[in-house]
C-alpha positions in Angstrom: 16.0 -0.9 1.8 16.5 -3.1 -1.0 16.5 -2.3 -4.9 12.7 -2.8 -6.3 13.2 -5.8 -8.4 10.4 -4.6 -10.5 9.4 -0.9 -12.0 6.6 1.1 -12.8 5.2 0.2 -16.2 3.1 3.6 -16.8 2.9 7.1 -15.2 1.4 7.3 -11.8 -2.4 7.8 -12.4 -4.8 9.8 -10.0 -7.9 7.9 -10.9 -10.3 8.3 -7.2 -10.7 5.1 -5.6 -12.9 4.7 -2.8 -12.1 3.0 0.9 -14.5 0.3 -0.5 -13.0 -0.3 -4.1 -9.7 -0.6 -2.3 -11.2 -3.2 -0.3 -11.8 -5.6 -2.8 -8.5 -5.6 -3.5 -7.1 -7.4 -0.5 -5.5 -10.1 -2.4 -8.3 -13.1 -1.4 -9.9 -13.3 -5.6 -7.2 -14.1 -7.4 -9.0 -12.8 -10.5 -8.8 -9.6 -9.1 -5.0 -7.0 -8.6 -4.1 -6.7 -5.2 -4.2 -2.5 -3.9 -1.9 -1.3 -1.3 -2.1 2.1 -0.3 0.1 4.6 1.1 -0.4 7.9 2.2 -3.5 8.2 -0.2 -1.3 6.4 -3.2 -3.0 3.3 -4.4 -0.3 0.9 -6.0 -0.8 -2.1 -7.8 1.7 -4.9 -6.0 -0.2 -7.9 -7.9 3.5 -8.5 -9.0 4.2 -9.5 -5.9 0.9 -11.5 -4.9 3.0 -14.3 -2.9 3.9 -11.9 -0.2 0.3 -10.4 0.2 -2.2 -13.0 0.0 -4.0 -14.0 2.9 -2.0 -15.1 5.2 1.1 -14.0 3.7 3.4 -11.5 5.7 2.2 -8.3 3.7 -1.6 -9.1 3.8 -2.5 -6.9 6.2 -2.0 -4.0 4.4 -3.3 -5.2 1.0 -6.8 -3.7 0.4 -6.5 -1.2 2.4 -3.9 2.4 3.4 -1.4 0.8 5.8 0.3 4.3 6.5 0.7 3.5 9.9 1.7 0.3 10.2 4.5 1.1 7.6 5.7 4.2 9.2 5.2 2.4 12.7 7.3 -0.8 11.0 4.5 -2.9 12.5 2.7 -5.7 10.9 0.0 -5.5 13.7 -3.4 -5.4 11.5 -4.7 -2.6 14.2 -1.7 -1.0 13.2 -2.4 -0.8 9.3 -4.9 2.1 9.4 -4.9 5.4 7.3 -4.4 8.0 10.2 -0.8 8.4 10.7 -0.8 11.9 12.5 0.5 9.6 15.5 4.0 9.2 13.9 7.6 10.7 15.4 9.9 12.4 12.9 11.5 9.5 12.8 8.6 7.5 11.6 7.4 9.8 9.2 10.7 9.6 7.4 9.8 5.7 7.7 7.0 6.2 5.7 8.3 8.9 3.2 10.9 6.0 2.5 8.2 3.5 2.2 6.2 5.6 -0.2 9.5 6.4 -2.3 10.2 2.4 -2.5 6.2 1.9 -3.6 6.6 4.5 -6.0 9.4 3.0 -8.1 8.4 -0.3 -8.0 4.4 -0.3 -8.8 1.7 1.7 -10.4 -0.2 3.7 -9.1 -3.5 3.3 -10.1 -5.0 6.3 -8.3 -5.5 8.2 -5.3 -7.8 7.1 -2.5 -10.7 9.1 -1.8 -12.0 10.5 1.7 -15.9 8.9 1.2 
């Protein structure tokens, strides 16, 4: 994986966000930061808006926890779904990595909650 080219500006914060607030941040108002979420993490990739704005190659997972998809390396929108009890070993480590990259690039503005 490549270096981040950008860091983390504050600690990670674990502020709940819900499935719905995370929607609205899927990158289509430009007035409003663009959420990606990972494993429960919500990260803040507005940095990065060019790569997930509609139609970009990231926008499926913006406003919403692509867990799967990531771990699966699949930028199939059924793919970018929450439940990723379905991944190998192999993926898992996929999305560990993935988390790890998130995690020293963005903040995290919170953690999503289950309602």
């Amino acid at each position: 994986m490549m270096q981040p080219t950008t860091a983390p500006t504050h600690p990670p914060k674990d502020d709940p966000i819900s499935p719905e607030e995370l929607a609205k941040h899927d990158g289509t108002d430009e007035n409003v930061a663009v959420w990606v979420c990972i494993k429960g993490h919500v990260f803040d990739v507005s940095e990065k808006r060019e790569m997930y704005a509609p139609g970009k190659g990231y926008s499926i997972f913006a406003g919403k926890d692509a867990s799967r998809g990531l771990g699966m390396s699949s930028l199939k929108p059924e793919d970018a779904v929450s439940d990723y009890s379905t991944l190998d070993d192999k993926q898992m480590k996929v999305l560990d990595d993935w988390l790890a990259y998130y995690a020293k690039r963005y903040n995290q503005v919170g953690k999503l909650t289950s309602s």
